[in-house]
C-alpha positions in Angstrom: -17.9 -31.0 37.5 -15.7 -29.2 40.1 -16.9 -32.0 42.4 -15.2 -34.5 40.6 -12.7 -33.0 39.7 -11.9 -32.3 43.3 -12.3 -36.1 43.6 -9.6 -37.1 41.4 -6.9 -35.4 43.5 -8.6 -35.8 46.6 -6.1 -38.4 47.8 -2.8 -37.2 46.2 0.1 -37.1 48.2 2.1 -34.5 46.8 2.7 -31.0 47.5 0.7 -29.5 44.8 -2.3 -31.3 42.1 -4.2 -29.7 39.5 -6.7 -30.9 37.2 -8.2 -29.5 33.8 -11.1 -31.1 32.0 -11.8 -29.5 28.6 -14.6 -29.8 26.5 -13.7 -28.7 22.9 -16.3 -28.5 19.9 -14.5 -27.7 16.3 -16.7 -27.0 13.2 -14.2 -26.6 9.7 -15.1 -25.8 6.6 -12.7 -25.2 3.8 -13.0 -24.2 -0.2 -10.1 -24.9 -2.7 -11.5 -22.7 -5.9 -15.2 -23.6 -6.6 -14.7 -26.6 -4.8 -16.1 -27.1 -1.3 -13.2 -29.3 -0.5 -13.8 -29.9 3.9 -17.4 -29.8 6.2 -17.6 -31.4 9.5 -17.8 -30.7 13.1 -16.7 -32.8 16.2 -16.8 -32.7 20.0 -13.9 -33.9 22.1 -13.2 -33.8 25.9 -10.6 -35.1 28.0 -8.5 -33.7 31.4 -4.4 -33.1 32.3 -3.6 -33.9 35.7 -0.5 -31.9 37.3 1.7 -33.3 40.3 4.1 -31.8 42.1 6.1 -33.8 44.6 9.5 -34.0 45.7 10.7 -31.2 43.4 9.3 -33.4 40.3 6.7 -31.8 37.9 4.8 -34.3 36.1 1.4 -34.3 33.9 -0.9 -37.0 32.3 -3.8 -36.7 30.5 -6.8 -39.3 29.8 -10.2 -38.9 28.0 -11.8 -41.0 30.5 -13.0 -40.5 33.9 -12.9 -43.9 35.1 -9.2 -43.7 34.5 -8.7 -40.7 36.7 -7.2 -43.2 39.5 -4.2 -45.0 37.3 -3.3 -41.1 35.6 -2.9 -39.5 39.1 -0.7 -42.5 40.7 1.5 -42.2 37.5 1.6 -38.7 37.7 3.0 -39.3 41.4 5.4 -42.1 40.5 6.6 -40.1 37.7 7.2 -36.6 39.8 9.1 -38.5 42.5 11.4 -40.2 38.9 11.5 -36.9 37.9 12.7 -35.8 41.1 15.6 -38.3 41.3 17.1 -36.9 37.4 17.0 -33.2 38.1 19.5 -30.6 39.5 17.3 -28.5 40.8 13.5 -28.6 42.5 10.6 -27.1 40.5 8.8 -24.6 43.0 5.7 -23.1 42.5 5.2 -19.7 42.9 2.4 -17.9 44.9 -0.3 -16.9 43.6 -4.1 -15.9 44.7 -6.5 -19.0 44.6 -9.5 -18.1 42.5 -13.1 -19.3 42.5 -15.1 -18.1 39.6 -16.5 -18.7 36.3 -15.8 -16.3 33.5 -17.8 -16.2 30.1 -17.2 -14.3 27.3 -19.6 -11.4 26.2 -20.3 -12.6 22.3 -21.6 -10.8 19.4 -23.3 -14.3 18.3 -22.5 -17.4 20.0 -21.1 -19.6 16.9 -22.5 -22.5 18.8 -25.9 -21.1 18.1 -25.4 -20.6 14.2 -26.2 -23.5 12.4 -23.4 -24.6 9.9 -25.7 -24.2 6.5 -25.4 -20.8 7.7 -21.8 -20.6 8.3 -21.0 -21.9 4.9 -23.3 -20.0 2.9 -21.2 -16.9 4.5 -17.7 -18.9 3.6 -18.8 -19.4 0.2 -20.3 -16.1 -0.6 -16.5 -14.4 0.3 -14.7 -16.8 -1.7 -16.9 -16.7 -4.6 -16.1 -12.8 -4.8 -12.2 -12.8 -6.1 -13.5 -15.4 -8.1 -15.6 -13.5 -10.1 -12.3 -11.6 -11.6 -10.3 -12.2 -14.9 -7.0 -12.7 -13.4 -7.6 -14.4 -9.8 -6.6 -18.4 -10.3 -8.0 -19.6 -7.5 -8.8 -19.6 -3.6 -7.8 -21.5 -0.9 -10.9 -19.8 2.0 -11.6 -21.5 4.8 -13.7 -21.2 8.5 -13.3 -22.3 11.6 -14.7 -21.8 15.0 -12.6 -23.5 18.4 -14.8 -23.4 21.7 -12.8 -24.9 24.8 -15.3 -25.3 27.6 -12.5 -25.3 30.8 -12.8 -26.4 34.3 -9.8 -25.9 36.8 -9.8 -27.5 40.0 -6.2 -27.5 42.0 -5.1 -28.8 45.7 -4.8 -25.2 46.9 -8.7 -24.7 46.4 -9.1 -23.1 42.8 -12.1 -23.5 41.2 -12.2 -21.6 37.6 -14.8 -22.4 35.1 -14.1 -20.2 31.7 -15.0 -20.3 27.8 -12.6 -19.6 25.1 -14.5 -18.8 21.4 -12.5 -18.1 18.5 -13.7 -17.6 15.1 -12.1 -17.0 12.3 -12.9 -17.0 8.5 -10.0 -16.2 5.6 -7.4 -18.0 3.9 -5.3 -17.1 0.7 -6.1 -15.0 -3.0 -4.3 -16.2 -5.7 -4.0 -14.4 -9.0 -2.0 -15.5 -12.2 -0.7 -14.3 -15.3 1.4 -16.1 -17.6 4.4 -18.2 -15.3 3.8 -15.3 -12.9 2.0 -16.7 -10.1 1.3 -14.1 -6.3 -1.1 -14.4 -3.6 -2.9 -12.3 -0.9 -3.7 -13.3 2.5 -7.0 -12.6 4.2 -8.4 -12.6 7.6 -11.2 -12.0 10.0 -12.3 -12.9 13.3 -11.4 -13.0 16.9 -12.7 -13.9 20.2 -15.7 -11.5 19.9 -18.3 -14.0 18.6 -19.5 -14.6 14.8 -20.7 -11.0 14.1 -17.5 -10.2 13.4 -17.3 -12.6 10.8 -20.7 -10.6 8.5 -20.5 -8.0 6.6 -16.7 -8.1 5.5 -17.3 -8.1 1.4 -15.1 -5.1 1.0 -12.5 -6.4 2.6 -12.7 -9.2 0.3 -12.9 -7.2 -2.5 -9.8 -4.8 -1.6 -7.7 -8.0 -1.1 -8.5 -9.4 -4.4 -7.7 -5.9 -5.6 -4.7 -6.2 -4.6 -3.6 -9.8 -5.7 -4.4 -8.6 -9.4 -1.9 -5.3 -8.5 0.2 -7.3 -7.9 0.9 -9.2 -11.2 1.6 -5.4 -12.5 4.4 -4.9 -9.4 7.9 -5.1 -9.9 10.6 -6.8 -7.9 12.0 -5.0 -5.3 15.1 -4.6 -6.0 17.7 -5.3 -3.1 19.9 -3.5 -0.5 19.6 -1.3 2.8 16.6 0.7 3.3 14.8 2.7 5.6 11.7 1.3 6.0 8.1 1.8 7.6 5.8 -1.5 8.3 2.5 -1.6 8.5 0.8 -2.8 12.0 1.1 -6.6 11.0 4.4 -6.6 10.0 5.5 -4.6 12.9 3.3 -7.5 15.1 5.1 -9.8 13.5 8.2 -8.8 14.5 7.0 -7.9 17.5 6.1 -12.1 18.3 8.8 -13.5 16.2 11.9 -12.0 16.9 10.9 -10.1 20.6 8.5 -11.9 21.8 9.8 -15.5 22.6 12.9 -14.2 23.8 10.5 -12.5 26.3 9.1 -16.2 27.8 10.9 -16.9 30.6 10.8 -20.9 29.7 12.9 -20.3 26.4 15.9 -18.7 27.9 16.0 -20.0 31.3 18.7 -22.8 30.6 20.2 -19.8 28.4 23.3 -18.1 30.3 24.2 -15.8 27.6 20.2 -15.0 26.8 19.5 -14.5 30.0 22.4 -11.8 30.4 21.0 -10.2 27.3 17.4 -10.0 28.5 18.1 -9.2 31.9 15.5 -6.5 33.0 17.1 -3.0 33.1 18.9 -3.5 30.1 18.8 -0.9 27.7 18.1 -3.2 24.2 15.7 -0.2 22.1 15.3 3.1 21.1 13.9 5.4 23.4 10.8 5.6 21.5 9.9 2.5 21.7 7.6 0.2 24.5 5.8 -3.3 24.1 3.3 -4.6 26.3 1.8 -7.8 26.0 -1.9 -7.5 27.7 -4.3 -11.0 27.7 -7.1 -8.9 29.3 -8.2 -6.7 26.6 -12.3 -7.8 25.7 -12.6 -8.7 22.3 -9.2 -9.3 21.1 -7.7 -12.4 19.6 -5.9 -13.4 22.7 -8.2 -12.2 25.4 -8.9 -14.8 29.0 -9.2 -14.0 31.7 -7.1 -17.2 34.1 -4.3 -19.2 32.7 -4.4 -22.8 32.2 -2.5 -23.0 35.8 -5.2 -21.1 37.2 -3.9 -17.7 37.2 -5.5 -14.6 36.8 -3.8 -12.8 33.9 -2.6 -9.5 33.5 -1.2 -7.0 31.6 2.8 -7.1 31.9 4.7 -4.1 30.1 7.8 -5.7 28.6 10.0 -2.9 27.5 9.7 0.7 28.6 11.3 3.5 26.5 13.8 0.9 25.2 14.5 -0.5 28.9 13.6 -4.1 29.2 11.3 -4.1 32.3 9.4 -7.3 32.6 8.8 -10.9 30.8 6.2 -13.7 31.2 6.1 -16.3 33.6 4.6 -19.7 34.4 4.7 -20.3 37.9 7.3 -22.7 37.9 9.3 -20.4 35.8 8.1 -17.5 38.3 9.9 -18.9 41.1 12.7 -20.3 39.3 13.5 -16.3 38.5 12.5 -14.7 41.7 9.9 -13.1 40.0 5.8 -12.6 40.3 3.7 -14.8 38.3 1.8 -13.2 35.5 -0.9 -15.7 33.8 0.9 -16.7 30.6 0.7 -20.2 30.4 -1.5 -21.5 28.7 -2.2 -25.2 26.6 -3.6 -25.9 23.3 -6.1 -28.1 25.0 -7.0 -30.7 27.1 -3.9 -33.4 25.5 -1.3 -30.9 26.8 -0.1 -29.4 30.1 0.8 -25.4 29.8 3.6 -23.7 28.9 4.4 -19.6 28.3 2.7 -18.3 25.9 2.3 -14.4 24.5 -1.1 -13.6 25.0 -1.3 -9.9 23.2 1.6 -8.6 22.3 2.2 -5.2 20.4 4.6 -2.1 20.1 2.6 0.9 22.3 1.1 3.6 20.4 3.3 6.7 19.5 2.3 10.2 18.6 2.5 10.2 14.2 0.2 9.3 11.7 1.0 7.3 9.1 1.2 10.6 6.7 4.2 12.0 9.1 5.5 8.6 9.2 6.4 8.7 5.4 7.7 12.5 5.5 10.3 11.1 8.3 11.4 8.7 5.9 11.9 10.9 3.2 13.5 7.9 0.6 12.7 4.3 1.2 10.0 1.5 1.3 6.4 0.9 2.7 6.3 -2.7 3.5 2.8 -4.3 4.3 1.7 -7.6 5.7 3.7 -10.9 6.8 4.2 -13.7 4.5 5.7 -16.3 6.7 9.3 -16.3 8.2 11.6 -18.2 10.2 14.1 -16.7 13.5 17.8 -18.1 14.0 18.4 -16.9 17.7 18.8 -13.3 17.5 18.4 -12.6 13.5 15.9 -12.8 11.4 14.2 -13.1 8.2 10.5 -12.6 7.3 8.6 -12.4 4.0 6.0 -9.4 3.1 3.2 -10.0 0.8 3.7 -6.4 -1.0 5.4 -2.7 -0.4 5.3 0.5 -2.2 9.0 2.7 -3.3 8.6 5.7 -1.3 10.1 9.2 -2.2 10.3 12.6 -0.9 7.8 11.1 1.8 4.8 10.3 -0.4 3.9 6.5 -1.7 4.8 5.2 -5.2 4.8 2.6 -7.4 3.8 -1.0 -6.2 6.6 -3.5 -5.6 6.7 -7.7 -4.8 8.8 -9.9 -3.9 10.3 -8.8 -0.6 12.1 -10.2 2.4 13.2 -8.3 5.6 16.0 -9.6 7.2 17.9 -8.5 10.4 19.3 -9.0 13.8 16.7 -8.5 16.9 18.8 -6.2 19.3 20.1 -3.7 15.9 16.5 -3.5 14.9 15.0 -2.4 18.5 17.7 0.5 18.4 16.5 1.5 15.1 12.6 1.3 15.3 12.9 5.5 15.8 9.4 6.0 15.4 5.9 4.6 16.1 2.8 5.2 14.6 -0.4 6.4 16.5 -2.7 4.0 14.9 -2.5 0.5 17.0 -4.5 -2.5 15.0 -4.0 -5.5 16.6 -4.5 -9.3 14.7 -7.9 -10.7 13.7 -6.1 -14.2 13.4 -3.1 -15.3 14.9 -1.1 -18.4 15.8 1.8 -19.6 17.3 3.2 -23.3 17.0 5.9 -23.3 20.1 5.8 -26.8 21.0 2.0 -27.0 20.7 -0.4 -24.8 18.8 -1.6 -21.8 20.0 -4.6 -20.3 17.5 -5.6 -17.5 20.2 -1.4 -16.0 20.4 -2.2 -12.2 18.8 0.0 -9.6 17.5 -0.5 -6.2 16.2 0.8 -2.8 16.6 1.5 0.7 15.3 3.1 1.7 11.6 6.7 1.9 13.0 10.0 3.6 11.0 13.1 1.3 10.9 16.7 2.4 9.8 19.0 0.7 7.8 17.0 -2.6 7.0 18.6 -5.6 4.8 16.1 -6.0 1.8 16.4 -9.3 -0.2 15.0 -8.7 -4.1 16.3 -9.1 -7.1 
């Protein structure tokens, strides 16, 4: 493959080429209630070509080979168009050329587990909230993504790598009278289908708690101190830090980009975020980019002091600063842009137990339930939280939103938890879909939070 690939920008004359050819296998299978409701699988391939000429970037992707010809000529004519309509030149910056081929270490290929097998497991998790008085229905699906890549470019890069994701979960709903909640649920990761068996109590103790929650009462509104749990403080983490951390969303941004210059002090001093695409096994683990280059870890905020942000290589140069692996495509249809790989608040030193003692009066909020960002505020739904007082956990409320701005929140986040979980499922949908973009982090202890409730 790297042959032809070679082939196909051979005869470019342009600064810079790069083409991808993707092979991507997708099996689905999805249960509404009782009802197997979705089975299938399907194979797809195609390739993105990348030319850089004059100062004008341009991409095309095709699904067929024979077509390779016409998509890198209109890749040409359109970078030198391209060229003509901008105010400044795209540069590329350095980076090492890399030869290799990287495949994931799997606990079960999921290409080698036949799909009577994968939905006896689907159906044996959904069937177990609906064995209880009380649970309405499910809505539990599988999936498993496999992107076979190969990256050839006109500097000599020659990168073969596999991305596997798996995931099995979906939504719990319970019901009594007109009062209707529901849990979410989720397993997997990039580790292989293993991680996908023996999960029934984590089934169960979701279920568990979409029948709690019919007892719950409204939260009722106002300011709080708060802690999150390591989703919801992953969540904000992505949302409401995170984007403002890729260099392509604030780059045509003056007054961003003097917010988030690096040096500025934007967080309390106890807090640092990292995002790190090279940890094995987690959601948003690989190893290269989709530009072909190697990724690495990149420490975003130290001790409240914004020290980095992630870069695509045009974006790289267009900052003065190094390239760091983070842009990445949904698949073969798209060229890259910056994405998070994965992104979390570091570690601190206190349980979750000293945690609740530092907040003396206030609320334990757990889990994400959607949520939408407005520049620098905020406002996200949790699926459930607990009235805390004199430090120790109470009764059960629903019903919450958290809303905020980003840069009041960072200076109150005065405590982090020791007890890092990051995502079994993630997402992201900046201008294409990301499934493999994963957040976690520690418990973390918020002042002065705006609560929406009753």
């Amino acid at each position: 493959m790297f042959e032809i690939l070679r082939s196909m920008i051979s005869k470019v004359s342009a600064l810079y080429a790069d083409v991808r050819y993707e092979i991507m296998r997708e099996t689905k299978i999805a249960f509404n209630g009782r009802e197997l409701f979705h089975i299938g699988s399907n194979s797809t391939d195609g390739f993105v070509v990348r030319v850089l000429r004059e100062g004008g970037l341009s991409s095309v992707s095709f699904t067929r080979q024979e077509d390779a010809g016409s998509a890198v000529r209109t890749a040409e004519e359109n970078a030198s168009l391209i060229a003509r309509h901008i105010k400044k030149p795209v540069e590329f910056a350095k980076t090492d050329v890399i030869k290799n081929t990287f495949l994931p270490v799997l606990a079960e290929d999921p290409r080698n587990v036949p799909v009577d097998e994968k939905l006896r497991l689907t159906k044996t998790y959904n069937d177990i909230p609906l064995k209880y008085d009380g649970i309405a229905t499910t809505n539990i699906h599988y999936s498993d993504v496999v992107r076979e890549k190969y990256f050839v470019s006109s500097e000599g890069a020659e990168i073969r790598e596999d991305l596997v994701t798996a995931a099995l979960g979906g939504l719990i709903t319970s019901r009594e009278g007109s009062l209707t909640q529901n849990v979410r649920v989720g397993l997997g990761g990039s580790g292989g289908f293993a991680l996908l068996r023996n999960q029934e109590e984590e089934f169960e103790k979701r279920t568990a708690t979409a029948l709690d929650l019919l007892d719950a009462a409204p939260v009722s509104g106002g300011t709080f101190n708060v802690v999150l749990n390591q989703d919801l403080s992953g969540v904000f983490t992505h949302e409401a830090f995170g984007h403002f951390s890729e260099a392509d969303l604030i780059e045509d941004s003056p007054t961003m980009r003097e917010r988030m210059q690096t040096g500025a002090a934007l967080g309390n001093e106890v807090l640092s975020i990292t995002d790190d695409p090279t940890m094995p096994g987690q959601l948003g683990f690989y190893c290269c980019d989709d530009e072909g280059v190697k990724a690495r870890p990149v420490r975003l905020m130290k001790h409240g002091i914004l020290t980095g942000r992630l870069h695509s290589r045009r974006t790289a140069a267009a900052f003065g600063e190094a390239v760091t692996g983070h842009c990445v495509a949904e698949d073969y249809r798209y060229a890259p842009i910056v994405r998070m790989g994965n992104i979390f608040i570091e570690p601190g030193k206190n349980s979750l137990d000293e945690l609740l003692s530092l907040l003396g009066n206030g609320l334990y909020i757990l889990d994400s339930k959607g949520g939408q960002t407005s520049g620098e505020n905020f406002t996200f739904g949790a699926q459930y939280g607990y009235i805390v007082k004199g430090g120790k956990k109470g009764l059960m409320v629903r019903d919450i939103n958290i809303s905020g701005n980003l840069y009041h929140t960072l200076k109150n986040i005065t405590a982090a938890g020791n007890d890092l979980v990051l995502g079994k499922t993630g997402g992201c949908g900046k201008g294409q879909l990301n499934i493999r973009s994963c957040h976690g982090g520690p418990h973390i202890l918020v002042r002065d939070v705006v609560i929406g409730g009753v």
